[in-house]
C-alpha positions in Angstrom: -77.0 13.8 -1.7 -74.0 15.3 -0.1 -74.3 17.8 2.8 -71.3 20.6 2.9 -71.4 22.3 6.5 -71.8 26.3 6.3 -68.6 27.8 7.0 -67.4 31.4 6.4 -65.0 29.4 3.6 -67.8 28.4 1.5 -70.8 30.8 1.8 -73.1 28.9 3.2 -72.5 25.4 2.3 -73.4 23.3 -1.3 -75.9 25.7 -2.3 -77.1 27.0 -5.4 -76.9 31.3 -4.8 -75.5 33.0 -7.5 -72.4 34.4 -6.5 -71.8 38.4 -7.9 -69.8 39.5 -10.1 -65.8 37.5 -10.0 -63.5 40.6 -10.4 -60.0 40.3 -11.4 -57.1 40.1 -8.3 -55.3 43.5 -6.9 -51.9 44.1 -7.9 -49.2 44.1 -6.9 -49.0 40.4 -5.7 -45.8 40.0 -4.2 -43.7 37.0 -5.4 -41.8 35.2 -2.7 -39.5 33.0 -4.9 -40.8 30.0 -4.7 -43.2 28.3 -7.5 -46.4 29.6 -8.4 -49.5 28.1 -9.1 -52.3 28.9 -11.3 -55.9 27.7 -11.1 -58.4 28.4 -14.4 -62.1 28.3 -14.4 -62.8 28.1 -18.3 -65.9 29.8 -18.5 -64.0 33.4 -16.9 -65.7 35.7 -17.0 -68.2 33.8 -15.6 -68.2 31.8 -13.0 -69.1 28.0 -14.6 -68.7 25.9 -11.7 -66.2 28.1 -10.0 -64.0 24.6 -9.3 -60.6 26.5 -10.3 -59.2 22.6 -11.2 -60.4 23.4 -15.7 -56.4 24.1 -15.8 -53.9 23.7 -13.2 -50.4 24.8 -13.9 -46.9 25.6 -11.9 -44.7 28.6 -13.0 -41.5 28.4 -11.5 -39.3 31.9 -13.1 -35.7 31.7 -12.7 -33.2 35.2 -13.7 -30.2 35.3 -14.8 -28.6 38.9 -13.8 -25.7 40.7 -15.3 -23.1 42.7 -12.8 -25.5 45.8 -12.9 -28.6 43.3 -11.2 -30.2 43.6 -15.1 -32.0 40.2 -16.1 -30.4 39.0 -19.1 -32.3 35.8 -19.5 -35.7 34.6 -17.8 -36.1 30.4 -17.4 -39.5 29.4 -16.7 -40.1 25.6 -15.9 -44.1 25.4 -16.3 -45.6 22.2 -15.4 -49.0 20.8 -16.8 -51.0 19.7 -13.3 -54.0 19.1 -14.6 -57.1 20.0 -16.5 -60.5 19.6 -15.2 -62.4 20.6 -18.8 -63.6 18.7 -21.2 -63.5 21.2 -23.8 -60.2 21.8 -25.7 -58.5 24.7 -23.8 -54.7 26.1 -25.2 -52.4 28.1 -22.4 -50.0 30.9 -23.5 -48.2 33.2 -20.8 -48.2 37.2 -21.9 -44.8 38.7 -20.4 -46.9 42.4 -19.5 -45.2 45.6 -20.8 -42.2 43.6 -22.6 -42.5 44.3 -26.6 -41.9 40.8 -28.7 -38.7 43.1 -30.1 -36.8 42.8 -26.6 -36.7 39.1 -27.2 -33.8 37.4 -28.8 -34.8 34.0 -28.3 -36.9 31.1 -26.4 -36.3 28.0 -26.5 -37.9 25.1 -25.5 -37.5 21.8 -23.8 -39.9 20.2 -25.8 -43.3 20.4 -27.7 -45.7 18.8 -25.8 -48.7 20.0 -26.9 -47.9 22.4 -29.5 -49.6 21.5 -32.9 -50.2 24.9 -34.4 -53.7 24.4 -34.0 -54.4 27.7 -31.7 -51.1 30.0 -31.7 -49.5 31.0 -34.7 -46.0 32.1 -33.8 -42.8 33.9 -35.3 -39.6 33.6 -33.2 -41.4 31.0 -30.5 -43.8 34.4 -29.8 -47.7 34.5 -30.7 -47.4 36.7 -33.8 -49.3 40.3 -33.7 -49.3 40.7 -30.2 -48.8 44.0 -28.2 -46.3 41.9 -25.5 -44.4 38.9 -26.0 -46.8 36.2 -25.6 -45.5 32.2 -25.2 -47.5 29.6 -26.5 -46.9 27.3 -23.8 -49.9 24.5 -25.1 -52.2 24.5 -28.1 -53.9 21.7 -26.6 -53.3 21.2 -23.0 -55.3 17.4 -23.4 -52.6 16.4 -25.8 -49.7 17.6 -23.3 -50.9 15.0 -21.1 -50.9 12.3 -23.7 -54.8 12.3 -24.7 -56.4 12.6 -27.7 -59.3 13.9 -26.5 -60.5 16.2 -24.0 -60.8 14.3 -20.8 -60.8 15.1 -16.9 -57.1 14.5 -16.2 -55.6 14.5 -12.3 -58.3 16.0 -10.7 -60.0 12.9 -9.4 -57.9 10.4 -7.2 -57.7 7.2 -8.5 -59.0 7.9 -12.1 -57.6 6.1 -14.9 -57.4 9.6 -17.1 -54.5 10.4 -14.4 -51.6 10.8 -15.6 -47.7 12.1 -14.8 -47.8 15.9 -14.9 -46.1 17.4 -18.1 -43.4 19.8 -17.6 -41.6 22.4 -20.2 -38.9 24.0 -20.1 -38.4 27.6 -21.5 -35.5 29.5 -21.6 -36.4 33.7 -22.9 -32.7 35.7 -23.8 -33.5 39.6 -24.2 -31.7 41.8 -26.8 -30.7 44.2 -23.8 -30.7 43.5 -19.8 -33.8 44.7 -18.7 -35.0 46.0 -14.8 -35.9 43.3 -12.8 -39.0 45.1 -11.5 -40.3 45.2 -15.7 -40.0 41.3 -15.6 -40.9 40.6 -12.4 -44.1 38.0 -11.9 -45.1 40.5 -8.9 
């Protein structure tokens, strides 16, 4: 058995207390530029095991801005980390208060891990959504090339370990919109 020391990190050490309630993060959260990344547990609500590692992706946004400092187009390069699941989990990015009508167009760099098997979409959106929602990955497993659901890049050394997948998406609006409404803050 493995012994993790207390610290103020980790609540005591390896223990087995039932944490409280997770609640969701306070917003704003400021965005510095530079790429995000985003750690899934995919029991949420619920804590599971609480490793954050079920779905690891990077979300780097890019705007393009007209001469009045309105974004015209939005390119997000997402990249596939790694899932630590062995359920089949899909991943789909909501762009918050923008209507599916102020999108022209998306296009994509390539369809890893789309197989209509989750998102059902009309103009590269999910259809009958309140916001424009991406399907980014039907089956994030497939994106990284396996047929089934297995732990991929979370465990050094591993022969599930593969190179991360990335995809390209480039979102034109019908009219320039503020950059505070499209903002990842």
């Amino acid at each position: 058995s493995l012994v993790i020391p207390a610290t103020e990190c980790n609540d005591g050490g390896n223990n087995n207390v039932a944490p409280g309630t997770p609640a969701n993060p306070v917003f704003p959260i400021i965005f510095d530029g530079a790429t995000l990344t985003y750690l899934f547990e995919d029991n949420w609500p619920y804590l599971g095991d609480y490793d954050m590692n079920d779905l690891v992706l990077d979300v780097k946004p890019a705007y393009s801005v007209n001469a009045a400092n309105r974004v015209t187009q939005l390119q997000l390069d997402v990249t596939l980390r790694a899932v630590g699941a062995t359920k089949r989990l899909a991943a789909g990015l909501q762009l918050d208060g923008i209507n599916p009508g102020v999108v022209s167009n998306i296009t994509r760099s390539n369809s890893a891990g789309i197989n209509g098997d989750v998102f059902s979409s009309g103009n590269e959106l999910e259809s009958g959504q309140k916001y424009a929602v991406i399907p980014v990955f039907d089956d994030v497993h497939q994106a990284l090339g396996h047929s089934s659901p297995l732990i991929t890049n979370t465990v050094k050394g591993s022969e599930n370990n593969v190179t991360p997948r990335q995809v390209t998406f480039t979102i034109d609006f019908n009219n320039p919109l503020d950059q505070a409404s499209i903002s990842v803050d």
